[in-house]
C-alpha positions in Angstrom: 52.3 -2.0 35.4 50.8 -4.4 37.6 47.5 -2.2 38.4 47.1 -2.1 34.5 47.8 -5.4 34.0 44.8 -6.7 36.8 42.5 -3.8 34.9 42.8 -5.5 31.2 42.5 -9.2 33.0 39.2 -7.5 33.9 37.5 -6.8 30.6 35.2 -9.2 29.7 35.6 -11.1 26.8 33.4 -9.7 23.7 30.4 -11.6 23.0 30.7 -14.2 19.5 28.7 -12.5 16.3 25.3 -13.8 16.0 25.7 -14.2 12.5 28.6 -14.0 10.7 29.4 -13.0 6.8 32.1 -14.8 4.9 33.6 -16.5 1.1 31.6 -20.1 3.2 28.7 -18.4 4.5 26.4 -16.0 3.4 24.1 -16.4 6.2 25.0 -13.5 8.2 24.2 -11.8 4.9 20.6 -12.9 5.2 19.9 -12.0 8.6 21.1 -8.8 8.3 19.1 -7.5 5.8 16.1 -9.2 6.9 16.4 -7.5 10.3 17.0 -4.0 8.9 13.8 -4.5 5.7 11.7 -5.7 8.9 12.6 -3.0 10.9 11.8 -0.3 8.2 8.3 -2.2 7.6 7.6 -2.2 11.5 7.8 1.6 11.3 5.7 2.3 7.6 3.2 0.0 9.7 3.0 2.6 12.3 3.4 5.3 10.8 0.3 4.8 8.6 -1.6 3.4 12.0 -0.9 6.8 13.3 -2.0 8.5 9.6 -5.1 6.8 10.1 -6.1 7.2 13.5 -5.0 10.9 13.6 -4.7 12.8 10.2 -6.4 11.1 7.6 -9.0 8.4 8.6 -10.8 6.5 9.2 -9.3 3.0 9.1 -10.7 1.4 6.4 -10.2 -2.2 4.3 -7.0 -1.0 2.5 -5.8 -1.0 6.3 -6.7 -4.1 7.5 -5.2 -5.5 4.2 -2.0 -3.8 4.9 -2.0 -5.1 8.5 -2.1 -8.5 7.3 0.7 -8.2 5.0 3.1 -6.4 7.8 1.7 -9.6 10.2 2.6 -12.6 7.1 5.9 -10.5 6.3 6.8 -10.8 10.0 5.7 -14.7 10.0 8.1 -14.9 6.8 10.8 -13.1 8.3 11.2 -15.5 12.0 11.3 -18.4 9.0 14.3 -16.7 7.3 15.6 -16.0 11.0 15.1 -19.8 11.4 16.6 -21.1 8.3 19.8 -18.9 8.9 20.1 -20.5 12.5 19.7 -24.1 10.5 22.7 -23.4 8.5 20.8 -21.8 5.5 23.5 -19.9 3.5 26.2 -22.0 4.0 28.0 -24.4 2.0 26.5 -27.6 2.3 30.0 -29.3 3.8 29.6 -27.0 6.7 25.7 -28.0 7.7 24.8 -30.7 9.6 22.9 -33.9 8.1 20.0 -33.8 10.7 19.1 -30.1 9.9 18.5 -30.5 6.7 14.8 -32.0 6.7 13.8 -28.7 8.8 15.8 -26.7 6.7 13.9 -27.7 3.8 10.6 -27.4 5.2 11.7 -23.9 6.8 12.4 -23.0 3.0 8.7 -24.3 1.8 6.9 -22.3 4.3 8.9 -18.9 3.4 7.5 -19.2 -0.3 4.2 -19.7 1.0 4.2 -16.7 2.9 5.9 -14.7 0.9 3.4 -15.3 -2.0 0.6 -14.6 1.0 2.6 -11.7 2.0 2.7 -10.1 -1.1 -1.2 -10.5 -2.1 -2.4 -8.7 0.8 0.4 -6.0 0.0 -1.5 -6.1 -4.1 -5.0 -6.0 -2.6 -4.0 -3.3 0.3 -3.1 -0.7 -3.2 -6.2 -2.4 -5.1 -8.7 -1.3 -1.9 -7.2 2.2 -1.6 -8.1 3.1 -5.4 -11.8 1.7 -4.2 -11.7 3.7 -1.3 -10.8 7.1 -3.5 -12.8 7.0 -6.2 -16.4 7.2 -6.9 -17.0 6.7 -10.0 -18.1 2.9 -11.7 -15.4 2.3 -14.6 -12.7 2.8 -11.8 -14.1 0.5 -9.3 -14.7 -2.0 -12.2 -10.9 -1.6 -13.4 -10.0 -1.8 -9.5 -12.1 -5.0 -8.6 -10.5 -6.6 -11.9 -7.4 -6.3 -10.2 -8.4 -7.9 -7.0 -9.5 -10.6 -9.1 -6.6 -10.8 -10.9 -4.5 -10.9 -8.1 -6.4 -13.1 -6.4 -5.8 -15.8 -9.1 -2.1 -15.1 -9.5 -2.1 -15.7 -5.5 -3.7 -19.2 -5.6 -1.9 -20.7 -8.6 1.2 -19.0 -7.4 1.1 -21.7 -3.9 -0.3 -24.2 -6.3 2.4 -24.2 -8.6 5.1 -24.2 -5.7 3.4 -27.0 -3.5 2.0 -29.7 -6.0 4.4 -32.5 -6.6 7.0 -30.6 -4.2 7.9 -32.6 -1.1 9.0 -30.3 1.6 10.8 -33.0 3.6 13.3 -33.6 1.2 16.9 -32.2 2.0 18.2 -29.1 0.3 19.6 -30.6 -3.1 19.1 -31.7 -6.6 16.5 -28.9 -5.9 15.0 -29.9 -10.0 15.1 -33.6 -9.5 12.7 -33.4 -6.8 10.6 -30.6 -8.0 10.0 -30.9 -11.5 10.5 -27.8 -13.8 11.0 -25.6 -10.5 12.5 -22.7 -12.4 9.9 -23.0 -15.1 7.3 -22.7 -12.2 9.0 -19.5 -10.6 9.0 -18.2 -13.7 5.5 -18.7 -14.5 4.4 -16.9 -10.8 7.5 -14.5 -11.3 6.0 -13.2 -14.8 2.4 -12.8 -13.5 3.8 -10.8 -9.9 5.2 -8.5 -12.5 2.5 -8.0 -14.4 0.5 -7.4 -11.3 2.2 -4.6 -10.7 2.3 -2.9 -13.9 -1.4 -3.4 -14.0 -1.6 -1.4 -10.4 0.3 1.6 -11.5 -1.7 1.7 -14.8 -4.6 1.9 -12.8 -3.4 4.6 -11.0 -2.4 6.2 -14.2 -6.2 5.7 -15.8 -7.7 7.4 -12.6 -5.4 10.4 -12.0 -5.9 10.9 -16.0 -9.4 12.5 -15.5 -8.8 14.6 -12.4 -9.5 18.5 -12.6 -6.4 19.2 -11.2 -3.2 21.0 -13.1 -0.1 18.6 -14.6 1.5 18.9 -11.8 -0.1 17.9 -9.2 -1.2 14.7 -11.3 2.4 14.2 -11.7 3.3 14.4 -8.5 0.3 11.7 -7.8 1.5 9.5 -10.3 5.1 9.4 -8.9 3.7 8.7 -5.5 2.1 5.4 -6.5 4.8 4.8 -8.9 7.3 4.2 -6.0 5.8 0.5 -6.4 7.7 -0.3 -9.5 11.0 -0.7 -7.8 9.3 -3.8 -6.7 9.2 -4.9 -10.2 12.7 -5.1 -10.7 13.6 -6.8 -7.2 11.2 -9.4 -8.6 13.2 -9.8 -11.9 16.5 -10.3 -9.7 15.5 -12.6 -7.5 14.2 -14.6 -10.8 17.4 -14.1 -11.9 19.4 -15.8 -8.7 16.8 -17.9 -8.5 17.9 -19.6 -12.0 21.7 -19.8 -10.6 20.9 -21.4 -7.1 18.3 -24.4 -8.9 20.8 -26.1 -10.4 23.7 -25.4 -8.6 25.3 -28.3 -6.2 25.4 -26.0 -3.2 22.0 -24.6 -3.8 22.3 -23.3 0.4 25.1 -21.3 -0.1 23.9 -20.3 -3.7 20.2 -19.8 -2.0 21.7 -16.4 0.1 21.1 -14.3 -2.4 18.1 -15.4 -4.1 16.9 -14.9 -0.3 18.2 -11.3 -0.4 16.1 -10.3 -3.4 13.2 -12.4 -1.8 13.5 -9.9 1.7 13.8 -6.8 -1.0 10.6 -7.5 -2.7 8.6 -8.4 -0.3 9.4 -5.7 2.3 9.4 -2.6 0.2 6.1 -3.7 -1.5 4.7 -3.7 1.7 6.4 -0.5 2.8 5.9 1.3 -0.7 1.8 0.8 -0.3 2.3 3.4 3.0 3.1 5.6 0.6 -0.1 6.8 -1.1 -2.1 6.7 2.3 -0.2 9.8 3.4 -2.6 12.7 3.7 0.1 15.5 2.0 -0.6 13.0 -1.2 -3.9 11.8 -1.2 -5.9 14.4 -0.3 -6.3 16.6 -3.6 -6.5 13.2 -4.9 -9.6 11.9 -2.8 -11.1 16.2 -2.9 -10.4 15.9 -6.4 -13.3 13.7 -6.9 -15.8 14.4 -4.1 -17.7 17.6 -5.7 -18.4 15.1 -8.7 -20.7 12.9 -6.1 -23.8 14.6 -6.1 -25.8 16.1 -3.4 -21.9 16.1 -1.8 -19.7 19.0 -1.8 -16.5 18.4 0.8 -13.2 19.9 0.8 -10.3 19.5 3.5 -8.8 22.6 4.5 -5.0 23.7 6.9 -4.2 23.1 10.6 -6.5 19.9 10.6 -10.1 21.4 9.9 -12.8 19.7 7.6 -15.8 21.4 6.3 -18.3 19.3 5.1 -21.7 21.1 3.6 -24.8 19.2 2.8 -27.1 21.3 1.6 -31.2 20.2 0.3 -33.5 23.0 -1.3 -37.0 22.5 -1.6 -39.9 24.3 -2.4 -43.7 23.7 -2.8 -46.3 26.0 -4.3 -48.1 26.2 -0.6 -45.0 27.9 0.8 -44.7 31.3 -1.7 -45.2 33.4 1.4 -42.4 36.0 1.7 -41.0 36.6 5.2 -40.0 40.2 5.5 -36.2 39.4 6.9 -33.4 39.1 5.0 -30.3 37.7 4.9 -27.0 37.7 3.2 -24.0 35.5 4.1 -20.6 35.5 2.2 -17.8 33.1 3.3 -14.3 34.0 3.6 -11.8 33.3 1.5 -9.9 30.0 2.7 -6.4 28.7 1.1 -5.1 25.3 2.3 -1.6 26.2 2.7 -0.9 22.4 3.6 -1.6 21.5 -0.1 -0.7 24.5 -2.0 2.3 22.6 -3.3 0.1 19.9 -4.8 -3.3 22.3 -5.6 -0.9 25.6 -7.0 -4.1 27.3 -7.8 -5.8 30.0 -5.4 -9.6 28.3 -4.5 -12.0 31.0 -3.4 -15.8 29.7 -2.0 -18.0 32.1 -1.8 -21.9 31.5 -0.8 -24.5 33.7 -0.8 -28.1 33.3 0.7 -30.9 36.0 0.2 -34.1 35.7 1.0 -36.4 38.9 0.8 -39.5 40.1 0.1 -40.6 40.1 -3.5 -42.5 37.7 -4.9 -40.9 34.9 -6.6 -42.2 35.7 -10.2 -39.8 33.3 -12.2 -40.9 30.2 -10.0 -45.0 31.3 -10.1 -44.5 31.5 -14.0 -42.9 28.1 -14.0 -45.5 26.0 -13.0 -45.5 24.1 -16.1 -41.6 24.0 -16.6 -40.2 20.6 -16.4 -36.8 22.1 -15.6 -34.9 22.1 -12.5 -36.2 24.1 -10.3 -34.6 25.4 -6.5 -37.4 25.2 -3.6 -37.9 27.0 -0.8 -36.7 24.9 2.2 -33.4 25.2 2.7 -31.4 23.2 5.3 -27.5 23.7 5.8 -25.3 22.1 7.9 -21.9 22.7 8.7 -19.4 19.9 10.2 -16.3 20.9 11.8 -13.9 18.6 12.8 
């Protein structure tokens, strides 16, 4: 007994929570969730840094937008981290007088950069569409929505900075910012609207696609993993409009702060999404061939063929060479998107050039059709 006894006396004593969850506090609440959003944007950060870099580059603005908007989340985040430590999500009994002037400007800078946070997130899904698409409506419809986003972004920190004194303790949250609800509301209303824009836009270039139901289907519901966002960004409007005029708007705060961490983390994470090669390639092929003088297609195990080709002919060269020459390509099926492209593509090219005399061209010297020329010029990329 006595050999046991010394062994438990041993065993150190476990270590105090960091945080902790209960009917007073909801702060441990708030930290936990914000670790575990961060941690899942941390890794849709890198896993599209490694999309880029390795599978489907190159890195491009969408990126760098994206990048921002993992760095301002993380900026946000170490402010939630900081409120929490200041007593945020506790009854106001239970925090102490002198943190509540930091407490209050800790909450002001999270609503900046959430709003920050979230427009890079908007403009990272507004570049992509730029970066896909070639044709001029779509780039119009996706500049508008930079635009538009843009705006929402500026009068959003307007609206939540004029007349709003950051210095002021956690209460009568109305009474020192007039018609704070109202304002949310306003910037609420328009971050939803955002986002529906967005995914019609994503509908309005998928429509047009020569691709089968299917696949468009399947394109549409990749981009449409963003309207989850839209209904975080109701809830935390709804919260929102219990903690403003509640007398403990700390405590009541927790979860208006949960729905805040939702939004803003899986908008950021759901804009990984599309950049996935398996998704956006027969989007992106899908419109190439319509570019002219550009025919490219991405085939399996990695390998891009890219040919350019540039026929000319003038009337001083319709002297016939004696060799010639026939080339047929192989039949190549991208197993990697067969799911998303269900048809079988066959390309086929054959050259010739022999030894009669070009009668058709000699007789059209007057045509003003299009004609093919002699020099011909092929090159073949492989990657």
């Amino acid at each position: 007994m006595a050999p046991a006894a010394a062994a438990n006396s041993q065993v150190p004593a476990p270590l105090p929570p960091i945080e902790t969850i209960s009917p007073t506090d909801r702060g441990g609440l708030v930290f936990l969730l914000t670790t575990l959003l961060l941690t899942f944007v941390v890794i849709a950060f890198f896993v599209r840094f490694y999309t880029r870099r390795r599978i489907s580059g190159p890195w491009s603005r969408d990126d760098d937008f994206l990048t921002a908007a993992t760095f301002v989340c993380c900026a946000q985040s170490a402010v939630v981290f900081f409120e929490v430590h200041k007593g945020f999500g506790q009854v106001a009994s239970n925090i102490e007088p002198k943190n509540l002037p930091s407490l209050g400007k800790a909450v002001y800078a999270s609503d900046v950069l959430y709003i920050i946070a979230l427009y890079f997130a908007k403009c990272s899904v507004a570049y992509l569409f730029l970066r896909i698409t070639p044709y001029r409506s779509h780039s119009i419809a996706s500049w508008g929505s930079i635009v538009l986003t843009s705006v929402w972004a500026v009068a959003s920190i307007c609206l939540i900075t004029i007349q709003c004194n950051p210095t002021h303790p956690l209460q009568n949250l109305d009474g020192q910012c007039k018609h704070l609800f109202v304002r949310w509301a306003i910037i609420g209303g328009f971050d939803i609207f955002t986002e529906i824009v967005l995914f019609s836009l994503a509908v309005y270039m998928v429509a047009n696609l020569q691709m089968g139901w299917k696949a468009k289907a399947t394109i549409i519901l990749v981009f449409s993993s963003r309207l989850p966002v839209i209904a975080a960004a109701a809830m935390r409007l709804r919260f929102l409009q219990i903690q403003i005029p509640s007398m403990d708007p700390t405590f009541a705060g927790a979860l208006t702060a949960v729905w805040t961490q939702i939004e803003l983390n899986y908008s950021i994470m759901a804009s990984t999404l599309p950049c996935l090669g398996p998704f956006i390639t027969p989007f992106s092929s899908s419109y190439r061939p319509s570019r002219p003088g550009n025919t490219s297609s991405q085939r399996s195990a990695g390998e891009d063929f890219s040919m350019h080709h540039n026929l000319s002919r003038t009337r001083s060269e319709q002297k016939v060479d004696k060799d010639q020459v026939h080339a047929s390509a192989r039949e190549i099926t991208n197993a990697n998107h067969s799911s998303l492209r269900p048809e079988q593509l066959r390309h086929e090219v054959k050259v010739t050039h022999g030894q009669k005399v070009d009668q058709a061209s000699v007789k059209s010297d007057d045509s003003r059709q299009m004609i093919i020329k002699k020099n011909i010029e092929f090159s073949v990329d492989r990657n």
